[in-house]
C-alpha positions in Angstrom: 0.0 0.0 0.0 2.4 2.6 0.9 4.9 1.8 -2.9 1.1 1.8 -4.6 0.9 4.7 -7.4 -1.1 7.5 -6.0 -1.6 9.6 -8.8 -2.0 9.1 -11.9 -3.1 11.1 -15.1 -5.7 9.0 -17.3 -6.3 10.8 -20.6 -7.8 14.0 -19.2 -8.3 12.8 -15.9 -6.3 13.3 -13.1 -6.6 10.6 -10.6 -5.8 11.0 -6.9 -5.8 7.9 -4.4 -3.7 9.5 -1.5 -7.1 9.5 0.9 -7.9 5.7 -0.4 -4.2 4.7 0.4 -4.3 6.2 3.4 -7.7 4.4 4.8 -6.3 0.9 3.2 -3.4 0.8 5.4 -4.2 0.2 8.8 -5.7 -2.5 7.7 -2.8 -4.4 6.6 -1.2 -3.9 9.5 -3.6 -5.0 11.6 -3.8 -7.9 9.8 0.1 -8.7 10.0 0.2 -7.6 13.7 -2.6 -10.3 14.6 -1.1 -12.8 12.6 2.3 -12.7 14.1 0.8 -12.6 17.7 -1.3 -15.4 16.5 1.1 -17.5 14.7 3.7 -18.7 17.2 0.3 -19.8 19.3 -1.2 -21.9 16.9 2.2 -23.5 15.5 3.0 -24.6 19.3 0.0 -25.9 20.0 -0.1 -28.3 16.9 3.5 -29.0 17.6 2.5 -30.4 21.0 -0.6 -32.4 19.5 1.5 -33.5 17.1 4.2 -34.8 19.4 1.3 -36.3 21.9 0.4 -38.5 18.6 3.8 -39.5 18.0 4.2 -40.8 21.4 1.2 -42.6 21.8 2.0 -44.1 18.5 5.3 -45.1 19.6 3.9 -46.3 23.0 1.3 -48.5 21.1 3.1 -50.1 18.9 5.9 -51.2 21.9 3.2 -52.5 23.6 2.0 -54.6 20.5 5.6 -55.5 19.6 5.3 -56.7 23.5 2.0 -58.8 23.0 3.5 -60.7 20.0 6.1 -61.6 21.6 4.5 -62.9 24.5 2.0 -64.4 22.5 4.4 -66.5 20.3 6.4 -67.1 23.2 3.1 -69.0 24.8 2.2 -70.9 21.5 6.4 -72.0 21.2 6.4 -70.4 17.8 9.6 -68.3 19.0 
């Protein structure tokens, strides 16, 4: 918003967006500013649901792994 042409001859038309430019960017701005207070939030709290997954995977399957083994050890396949 702030590099955006601001005026700008068209034929015999002289065209002037300095107030529009000027009531376009807060809103930018506000935008960016939520979004980086907003960002690092999000991101760490899928990061931690994320890892929660990966250790209950992990977890799972070492207690299946476990199972099997006992399992076949039972039967005398092992």
């Amino acid at each position: 918003m702030k590099h955006m042409t601001k005026r700008r001859r068209i034929g015999m038309i002289d065209l002037s967006a300095d107030e529009f430019s000027q009531s376009c960017l807060p809103y930018p701005t506000a935008v960016i500013r939520s979004i980086s207070n907003k960002l690092p939030v999000v991101a760490k709290k899928k990061n931690d649901d994320l890892l929660t997954i990966i250790k209950v995977t992990r977890t799972t399957n070492h207690l299946l792994v476990k199972l099997v083994i006992t399992a076949s050890c039972k039967v005398g396949t092992i």
